[in-house]
Steps between C-alpha positions, in 0.01 A plus 500: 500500500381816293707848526320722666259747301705870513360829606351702230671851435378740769721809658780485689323620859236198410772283408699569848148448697454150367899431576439599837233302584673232372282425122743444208261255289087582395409126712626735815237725457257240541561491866437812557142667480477813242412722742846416753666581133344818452569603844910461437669827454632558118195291344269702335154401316700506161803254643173263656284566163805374341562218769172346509463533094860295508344248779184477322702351158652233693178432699606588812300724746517674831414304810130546604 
C-alpha cells in the first residue's frame, strides 16, 4: 500500500479548512469537486492555485 501523497505548503486558515473537512492527503481532494474546495472558508485562489498545481504533479484531479 503507498503512503499517502501530503498536502503542499498552503496557510494555516487553508490548512485548518482542509482538516475540517476531513482532507489530510492530495488523493482526498479528488473526491471533492474544485469548486466545493473553493467554497471552504480559509482557502483562497493562491492555497487552490497551489493545490491543484500539487494535484496536477501526481496526476490527480478534481471530481467532474
Amino acid at each position: 500500500m503507498k503512503a499517502p501523497i501530503a498536502l503542499p505548503r498552503i496557510s494555516k486558515p487553508a490548512q485548518r479548512a482542509l482538516q475540517q473537512a476531513g482532507i489530510s492527503s492530495l488523493e482526498q481532494l479528488a473526491d471533492f469537486r474544485e469548486k466545493d474546495i473553493a467554497e471552504l472558508h480559509g482557502i483562497g485562489k493562491h492555497a487552490l492555485l497551489t493545490l491543484h498545481n500539487a494535484m496536477a504533479v501526481h496526476g490527480i484531479r478534481f471530481l467532474q
